[in-house]
C-alpha positions as CSV (number, residue, x, y, z in Angstrom):
1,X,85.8,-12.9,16.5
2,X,83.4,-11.1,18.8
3,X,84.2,-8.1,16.4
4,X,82.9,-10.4,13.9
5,X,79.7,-11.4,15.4
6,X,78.8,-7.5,16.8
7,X,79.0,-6.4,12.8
8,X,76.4,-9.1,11.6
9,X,74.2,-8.0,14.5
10,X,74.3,-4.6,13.5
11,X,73.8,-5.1,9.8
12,X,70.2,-6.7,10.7
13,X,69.5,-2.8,11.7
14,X,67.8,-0.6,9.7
15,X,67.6,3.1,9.9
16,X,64.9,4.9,7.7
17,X,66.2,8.3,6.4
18,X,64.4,11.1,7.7
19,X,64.3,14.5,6.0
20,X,64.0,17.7,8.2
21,X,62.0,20.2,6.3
22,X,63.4,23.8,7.1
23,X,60.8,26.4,8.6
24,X,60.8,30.0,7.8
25,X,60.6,31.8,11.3
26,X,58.4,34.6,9.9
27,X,56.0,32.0,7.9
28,X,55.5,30.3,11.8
29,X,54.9,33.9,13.4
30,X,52.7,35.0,10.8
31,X,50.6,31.5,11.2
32,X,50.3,32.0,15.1
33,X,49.5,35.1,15.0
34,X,46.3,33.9,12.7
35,X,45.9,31.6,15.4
36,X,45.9,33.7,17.8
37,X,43.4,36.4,16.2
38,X,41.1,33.5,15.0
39,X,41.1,31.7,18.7
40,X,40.2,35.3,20.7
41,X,37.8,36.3,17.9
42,X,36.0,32.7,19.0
43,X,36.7,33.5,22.9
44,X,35.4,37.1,22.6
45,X,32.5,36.1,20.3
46,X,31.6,32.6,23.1
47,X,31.6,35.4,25.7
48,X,29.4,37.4,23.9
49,X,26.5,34.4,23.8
50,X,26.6,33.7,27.6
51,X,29.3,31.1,27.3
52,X,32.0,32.2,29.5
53,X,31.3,32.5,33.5
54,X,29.4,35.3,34.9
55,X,27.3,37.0,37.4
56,X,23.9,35.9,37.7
57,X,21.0,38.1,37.3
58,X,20.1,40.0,40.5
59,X,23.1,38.9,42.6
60,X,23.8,40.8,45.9
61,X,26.8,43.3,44.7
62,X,28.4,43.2,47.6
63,X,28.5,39.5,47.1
64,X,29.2,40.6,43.4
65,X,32.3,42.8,44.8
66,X,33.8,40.8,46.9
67,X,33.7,37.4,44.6
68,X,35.6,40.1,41.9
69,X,37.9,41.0,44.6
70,X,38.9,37.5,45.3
71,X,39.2,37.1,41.2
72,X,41.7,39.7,41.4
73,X,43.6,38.1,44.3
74,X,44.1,34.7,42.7
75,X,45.2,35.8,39.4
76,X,47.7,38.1,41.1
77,X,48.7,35.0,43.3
78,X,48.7,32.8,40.1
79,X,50.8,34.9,38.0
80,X,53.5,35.4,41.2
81,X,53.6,31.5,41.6
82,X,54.5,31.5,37.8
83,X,57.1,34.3,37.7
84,X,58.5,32.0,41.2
85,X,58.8,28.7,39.4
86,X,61.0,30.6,36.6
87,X,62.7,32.3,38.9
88,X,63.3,29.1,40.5
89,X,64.4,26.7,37.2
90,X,67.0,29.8,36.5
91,X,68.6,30.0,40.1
92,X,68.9,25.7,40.4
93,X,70.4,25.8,36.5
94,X,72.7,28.1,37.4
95,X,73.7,25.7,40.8
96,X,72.9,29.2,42.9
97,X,71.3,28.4,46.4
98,X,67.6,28.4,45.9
99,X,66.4,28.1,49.7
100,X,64.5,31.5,50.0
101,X,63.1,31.2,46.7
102,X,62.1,27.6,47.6
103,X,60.0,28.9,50.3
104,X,58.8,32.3,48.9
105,X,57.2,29.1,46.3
106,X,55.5,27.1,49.0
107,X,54.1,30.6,51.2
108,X,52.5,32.1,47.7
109,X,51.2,28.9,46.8
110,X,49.7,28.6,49.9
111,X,48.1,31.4,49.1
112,X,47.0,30.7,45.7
113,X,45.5,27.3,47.0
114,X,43.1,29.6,49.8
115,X,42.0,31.9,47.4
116,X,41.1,28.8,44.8
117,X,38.9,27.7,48.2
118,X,37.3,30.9,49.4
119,X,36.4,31.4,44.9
120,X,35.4,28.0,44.8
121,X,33.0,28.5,47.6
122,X,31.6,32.2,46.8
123,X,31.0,30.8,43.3
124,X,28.8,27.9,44.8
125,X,26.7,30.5,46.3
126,X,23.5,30.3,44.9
127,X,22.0,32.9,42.4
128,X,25.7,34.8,42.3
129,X,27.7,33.0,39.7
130,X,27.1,30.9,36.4
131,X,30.0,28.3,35.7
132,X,31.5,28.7,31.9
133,X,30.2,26.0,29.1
134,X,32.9,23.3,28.7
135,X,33.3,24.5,25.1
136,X,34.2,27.9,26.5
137,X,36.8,26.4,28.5
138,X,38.0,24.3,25.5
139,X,38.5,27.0,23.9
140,X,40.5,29.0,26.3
141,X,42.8,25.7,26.7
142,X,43.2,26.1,23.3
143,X,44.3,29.3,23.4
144,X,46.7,28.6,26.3
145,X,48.8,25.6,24.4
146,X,48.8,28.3,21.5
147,X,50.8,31.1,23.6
148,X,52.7,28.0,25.3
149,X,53.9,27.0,22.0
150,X,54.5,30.6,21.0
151,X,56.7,30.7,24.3
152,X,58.7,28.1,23.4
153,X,59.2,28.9,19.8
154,X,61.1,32.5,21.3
């Protein structure tokens, strides 16, 4: 009986069909890579207009050096924190003792968070840096969901 009653629940249940459509792998590559041309054409040519960040006009260079220097020091510490984090999903998916790369993660990000402070405050000095235009920055986290997607599709 309670067979009974569980089939004429079910039979009020519909289920649409759904059609997957196949993709052809090199139609998808060859359409990011368009992407990708057409979004750092539009980068290259917003930088060329004054859009992206940059040094002011008669900034002190060693202020000028210094504020590149730090730059240089994030993205390094950036990129590391990145290349940790994979490192890290691999070792805990394999059930491999992640300890040491646990805290290698939290020292470098330590580090990336100071040099976000000491930029963030040698960019607020005045006459040395002039922020990006928020269509600028659009635009480059456009162009970062592109390569994440491009990531994902490999």
């Amino acid at each position: 009986v309670s067979s009974l009653r569980y089939g004429s629940r079910l039979a009020t249940v519909h289920n649409a069909p759904t059609v997957v459509a196949l993709k052809d792998a090199a139609q998808e590559a060859a359409k990011n890579a368009h992407a990708f041309a057409a979004v750092r054409a539009e980068l290259a040519d917003m930088e060329q207009r004054g859009f992206a960040g940059h040094f002011a006009a008669g900034g002190v260079p060693s202020e000028r050096k210094s504020l590149l220097d730090n730059f240089a020091k994030l993205e390094a510490a950036q990129r590391e924190v990145q290349r940790l984090k994979c490192r890290l999903l691999e070792t805990k998916g394999r059930k491999e003792d992640s300890s040491h790369l646990q805290e290698a993660l939290a020292a470098k990000t330590f580090e990336m968070h100071n040099f976000e402070g000491i930029v963030m405050r040698q960019k607020s000095i005045r006459g040395l840096w002039i922020e990006e235009k928020p269509s600028f920055a659009a635009k480059k986290a456009e162009l970062r969901e592109l390569e994440a997607m491009h990531e994902l599709s490999k």
